[in-house]
Each structure stands twice: as structure tokens, then as C-alpha cells.
C-alpha positions as CSV (number, residue, x, y, z in Angstrom):
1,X,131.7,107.4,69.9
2,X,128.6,108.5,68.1
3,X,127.0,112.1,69.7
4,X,124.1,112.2,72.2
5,X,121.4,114.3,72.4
6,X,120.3,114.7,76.5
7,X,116.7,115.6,76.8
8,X,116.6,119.1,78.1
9,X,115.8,119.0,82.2
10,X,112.5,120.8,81.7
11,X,110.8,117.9,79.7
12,X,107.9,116.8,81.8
13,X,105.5,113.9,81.7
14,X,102.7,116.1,80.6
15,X,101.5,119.9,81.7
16,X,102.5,121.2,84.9
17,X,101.4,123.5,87.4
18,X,104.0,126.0,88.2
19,X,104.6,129.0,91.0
20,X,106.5,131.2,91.6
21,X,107.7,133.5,94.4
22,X,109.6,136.2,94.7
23,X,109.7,139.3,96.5
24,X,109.0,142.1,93.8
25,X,107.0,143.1,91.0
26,X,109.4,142.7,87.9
27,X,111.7,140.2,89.6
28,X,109.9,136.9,87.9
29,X,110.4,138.5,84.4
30,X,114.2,139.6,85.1
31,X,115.4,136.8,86.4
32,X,113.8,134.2,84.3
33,X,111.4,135.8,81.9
34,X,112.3,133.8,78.7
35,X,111.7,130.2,80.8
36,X,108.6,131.2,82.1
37,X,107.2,131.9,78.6
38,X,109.2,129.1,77.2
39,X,106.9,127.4,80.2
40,X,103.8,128.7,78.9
41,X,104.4,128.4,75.6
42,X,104.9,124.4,76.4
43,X,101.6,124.3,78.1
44,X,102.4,124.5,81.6
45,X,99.8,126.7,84.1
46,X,101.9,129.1,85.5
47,X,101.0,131.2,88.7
48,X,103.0,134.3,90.6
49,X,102.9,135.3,94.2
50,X,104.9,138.1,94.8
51,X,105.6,139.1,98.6
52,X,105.9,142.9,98.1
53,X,104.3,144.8,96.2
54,X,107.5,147.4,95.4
55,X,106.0,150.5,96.8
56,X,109.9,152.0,97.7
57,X,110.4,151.2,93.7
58,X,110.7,154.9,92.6
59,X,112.7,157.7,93.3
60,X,110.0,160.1,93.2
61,X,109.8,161.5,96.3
62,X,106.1,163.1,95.5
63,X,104.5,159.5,95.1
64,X,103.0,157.9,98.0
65,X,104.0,154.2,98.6
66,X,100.0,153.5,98.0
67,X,100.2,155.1,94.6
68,X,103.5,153.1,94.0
69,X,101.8,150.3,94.8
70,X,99.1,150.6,92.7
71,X,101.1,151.1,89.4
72,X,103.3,148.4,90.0
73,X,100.9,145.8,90.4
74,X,99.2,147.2,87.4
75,X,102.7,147.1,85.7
76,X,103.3,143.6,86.8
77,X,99.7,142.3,86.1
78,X,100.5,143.4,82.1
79,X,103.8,142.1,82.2
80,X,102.5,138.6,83.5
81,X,99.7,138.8,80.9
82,X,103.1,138.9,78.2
83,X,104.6,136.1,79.2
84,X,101.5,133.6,79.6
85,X,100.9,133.6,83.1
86,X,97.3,132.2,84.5
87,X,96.8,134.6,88.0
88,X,99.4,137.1,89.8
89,X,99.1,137.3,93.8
90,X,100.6,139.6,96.0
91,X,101.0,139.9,100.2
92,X,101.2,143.2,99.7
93,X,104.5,143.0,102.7
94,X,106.9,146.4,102.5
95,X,109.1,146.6,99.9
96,X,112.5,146.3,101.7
97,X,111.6,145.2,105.3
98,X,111.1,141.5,104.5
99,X,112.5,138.5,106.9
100,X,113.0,135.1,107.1
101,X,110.5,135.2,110.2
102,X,108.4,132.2,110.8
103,X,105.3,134.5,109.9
104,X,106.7,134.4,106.0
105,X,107.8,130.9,106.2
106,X,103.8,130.0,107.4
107,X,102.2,132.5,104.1
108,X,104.5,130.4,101.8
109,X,103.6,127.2,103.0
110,X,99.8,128.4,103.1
111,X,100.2,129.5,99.5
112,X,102.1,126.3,98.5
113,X,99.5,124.2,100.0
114,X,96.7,125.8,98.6
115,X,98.5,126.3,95.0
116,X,100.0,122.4,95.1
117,X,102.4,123.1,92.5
118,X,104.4,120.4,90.7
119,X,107.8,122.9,90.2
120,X,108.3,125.7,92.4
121,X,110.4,128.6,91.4
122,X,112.2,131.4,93.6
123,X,115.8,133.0,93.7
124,X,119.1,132.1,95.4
125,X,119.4,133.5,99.1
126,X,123.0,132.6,99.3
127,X,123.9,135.2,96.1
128,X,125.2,138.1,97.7
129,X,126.9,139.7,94.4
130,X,124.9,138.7,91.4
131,X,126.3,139.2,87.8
132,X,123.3,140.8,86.5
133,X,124.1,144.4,86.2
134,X,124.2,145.7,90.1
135,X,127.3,144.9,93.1
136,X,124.8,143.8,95.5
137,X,121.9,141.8,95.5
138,X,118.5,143.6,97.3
139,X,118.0,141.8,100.9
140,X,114.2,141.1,100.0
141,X,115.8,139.2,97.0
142,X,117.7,136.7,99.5
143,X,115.4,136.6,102.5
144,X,112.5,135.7,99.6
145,X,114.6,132.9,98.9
146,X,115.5,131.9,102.0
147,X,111.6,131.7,103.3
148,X,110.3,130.1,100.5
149,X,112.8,127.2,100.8
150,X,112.6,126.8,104.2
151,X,109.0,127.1,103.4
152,X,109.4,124.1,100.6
153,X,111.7,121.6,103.2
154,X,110.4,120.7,105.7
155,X,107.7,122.3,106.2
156,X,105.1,122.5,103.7
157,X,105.2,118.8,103.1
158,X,104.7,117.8,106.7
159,X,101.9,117.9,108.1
160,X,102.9,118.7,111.5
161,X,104.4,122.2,110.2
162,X,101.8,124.7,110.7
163,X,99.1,122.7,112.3
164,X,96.6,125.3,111.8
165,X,97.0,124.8,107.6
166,X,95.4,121.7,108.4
167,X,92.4,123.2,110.0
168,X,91.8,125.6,107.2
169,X,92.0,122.4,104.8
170,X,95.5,122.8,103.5
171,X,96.4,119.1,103.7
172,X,100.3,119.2,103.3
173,X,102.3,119.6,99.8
174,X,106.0,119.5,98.7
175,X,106.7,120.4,95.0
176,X,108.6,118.4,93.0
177,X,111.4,120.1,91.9
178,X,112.4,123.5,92.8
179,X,114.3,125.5,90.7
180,X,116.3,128.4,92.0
181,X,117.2,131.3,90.1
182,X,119.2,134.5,90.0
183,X,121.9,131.9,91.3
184,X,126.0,131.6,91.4
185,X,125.8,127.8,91.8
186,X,123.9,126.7,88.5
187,X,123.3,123.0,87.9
188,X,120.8,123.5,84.7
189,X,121.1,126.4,81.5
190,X,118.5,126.1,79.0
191,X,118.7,128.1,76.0
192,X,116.4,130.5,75.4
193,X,116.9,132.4,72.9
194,X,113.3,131.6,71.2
195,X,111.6,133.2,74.2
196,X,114.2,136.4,75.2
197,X,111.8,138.4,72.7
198,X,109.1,137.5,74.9
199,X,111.3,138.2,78.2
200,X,111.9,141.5,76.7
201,X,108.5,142.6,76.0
202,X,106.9,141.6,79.3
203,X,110.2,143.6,81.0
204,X,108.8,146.6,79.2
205,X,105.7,146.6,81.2
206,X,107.5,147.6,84.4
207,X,108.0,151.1,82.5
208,X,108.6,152.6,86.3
209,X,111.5,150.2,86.3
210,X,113.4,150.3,82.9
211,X,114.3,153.3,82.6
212,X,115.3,155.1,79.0
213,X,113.9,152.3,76.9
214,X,116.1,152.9,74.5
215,X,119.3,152.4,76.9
216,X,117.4,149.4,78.3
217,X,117.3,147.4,74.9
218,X,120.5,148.0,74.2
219,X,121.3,146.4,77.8
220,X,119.1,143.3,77.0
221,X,121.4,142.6,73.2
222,X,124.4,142.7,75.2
223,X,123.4,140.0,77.3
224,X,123.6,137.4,74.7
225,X,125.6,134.2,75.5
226,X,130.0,134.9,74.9
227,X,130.0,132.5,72.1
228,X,127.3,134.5,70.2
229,X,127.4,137.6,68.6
230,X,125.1,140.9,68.4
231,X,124.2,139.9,64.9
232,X,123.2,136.2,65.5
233,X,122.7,136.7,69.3
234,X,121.9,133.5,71.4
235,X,120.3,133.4,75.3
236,X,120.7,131.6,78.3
237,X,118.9,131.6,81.8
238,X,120.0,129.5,84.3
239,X,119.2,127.7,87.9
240,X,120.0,125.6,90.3
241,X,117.6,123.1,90.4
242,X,116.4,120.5,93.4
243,X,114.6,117.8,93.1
244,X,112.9,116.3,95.9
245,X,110.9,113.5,94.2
């Protein structure tokens, strides 16, 4: 039986329009940084809404949460500019107090109607303990998710959801594939090892975030793939991705 090559899952008929949404500054370049430039770098228009701006994201108790605010959308509006990314939106919602309500659910469908992306990206609600470093994963992580796919099905493709969409000219949308990330039940790993430089750099933006830069690169090498090694390092990122068309 000769070897065959499977084309890899993000091979699309041409460019694509792309959002994603997640809850906080930093979280599009942590969780899947090197796709997102492997995105751009393939042509694809990429845009960001982020639901918080991240204004409880320091532990300096003299900054207000407008100042915070302030530097981390000017840390995220660099970071974005790294990886290749067309326009960065925020709602501007507290950092830490987001819910699924059906307020959220009715800003993510606005934004995916007005948007009409072809692949929608967000994070995993179900992924209590994720494997990236920390024991448990930030609520605004999972309720993000959580909104923005009850957002995606069935809502923002009906036009009965949200009537009032309608009557701002938001004529009803549903992506075509939505791929989920920061997730324990993965169905699709791309390599991206071309693009974790990239990743890396746009991550050192969010200087509020890092830390000791020096302890911070070291933490991005040792995330290499098991089967690869410091010296000849190789990267993965990986999702569960839906497809609803």
C-alpha cells in the first residue's frame, strides 16, 4: 500500500474571511497565534472581536481598570498588527463578570451578521482544566465559548433569532466551519512550526501579560511537540473543528 498525503483541513477554495472571538486581549495569540498567522500569511482576512477588554489583567493595585484598559487594547492592537490581522474590536464587557446571558448571545450574533465570516473561531467552554500551563481555565474563557456557539447554532443563521438584527439590516448568517480552540476534544492538529516565531512575537506585545521575558521564551521552547527536541523543535496547535456546511 503506497503512502498518502491528506490535504491539510485548512485548505480552502480560495481566501476566506475569518473572526474570531474571545473574551480577552492576548487570548487569540495564546491559544492559536501560529494558525492565525499561518492564516494570514495564506491570504485569508482575518478580524478579532474581543468581549473584554482585560481591565482586572494586572496585579497593580495603583492602576485603575480604565488605565488597564487602555494599555491592553493598545497591547493587543500591536500584537494583532504581528500576526496579520485586518481590524480588532472590543465590547469593552468587565473582565471577569461575563455570562452566557441572552444579551451576549444577541452582540455575537449582531457581530457575526454584520462580519459574515466564512470560519469562525472561539475557545472550548466545556474545558475546565486546560493543559496550557494553569489548573483551571478563567470562567470568561468558557462562558466566551459557550455564547459565541450558542450564538453560531441556531441563532445567527435564522432569521427569526433576534428579530430586531433584521431591522438594523443584519439579514441572517452561519459560518461555515467553526473551529474551537484551547480544547481537550481535538479533531484537527496542524503543524505550525513555520508560524510559532510569529506566535511568539505578537505574544510579546501583551508585555503587561508575559512577564520576565526571558522566563517566558524559555516557556514557549519547551512547548514543542514530544517527538521533537529543543534543538530541532517542531509545533502544534490544535481544535476541534465543526462544520456546518
Amino acid at each position: 500500500m503506497t503512502g498518502q498525503t491528506q490535504d491539510p483541513p485548512d485548505l480552502w477554495d480560495g481566501p476566506q474571511k475569518i473572526l474570531v472571538i474571545l473574551a480577552h486581549p492576548d487570548d487569540p495569540e495564546f491559544f492559536c497565534g501560529a494558525t492565525l498567522a499561518r492564516w494570514a500569511r495564506a491570504g485569508h482576512r482575518l478580524h478579532y472581536l474581543l468581549l473584554t477588554c482585560g481591565d482586572k489583567g494586572s496585579n497593580d493595585a495603583g492602576m485603575t481598570a480604565d488605565e488597564i484598559c487602555r494599555s491592553r487594547h493598545a497591547e493587543q492592537e500591536a500584537a494583532a498588527g504581528v500576526i496579520g490581522v485586518l481590524d480588532v474590536r472590543f465590547l469593552d464587557m468587565p473582565d471577569g463578570y461575563l455570562l452566557p446571558s441572552l444579551d451576549l448571545r444577541r452582540e455575537v450574533v449582531r457581530a457575526i451578521r454584520r462580519e459574515r465570516p466564512d470560519i469562525l473561531v472561539t475557545c472550548d467552554p466545556a474545558n475546565l482544566y486546560p493543559s496550557i500551563g494553569y489548573g483551571i481555565n478563567h470562567p470568561d474563557h468558557r462562558y466566551a465559548g459557550q455564547a459565541v456557539l450558542d450564538a453560531v447554532f441556531p441563532a445567527a443563521g435564522n432569521a427569526h433569532f433576534f428579530p430586531e438584527l433584521q431591522a438594523e439590516g443584519l439579514s441572517a448568517h452561519a459560518p461555515r466551519e467553526v473551529w474551537v480552540a484551547l480544547t481537550s476534544q481535538p479533531n484537527v492538529t496542524l503543524d505550525v512550526t513555520e508560524t510559532w516565531k510569529i506566535k511568539y512575537q505578537a505574544l510579546l506585545e501583551h508585555r503587561s501579560q508575559i512577564g520576565d521575558p526571558l522566563k517566558f521564551e524559555e516557556r514557549m521552547r519547551s512547548r514543542h511537540t514530544e517527538d521533537s527536541t529543543d534543538e530541532n523543535p517542531r509545533f502544534e496547535e490544535k481544535f476541534r473543528v465543526i462544520r456546518l456546511k
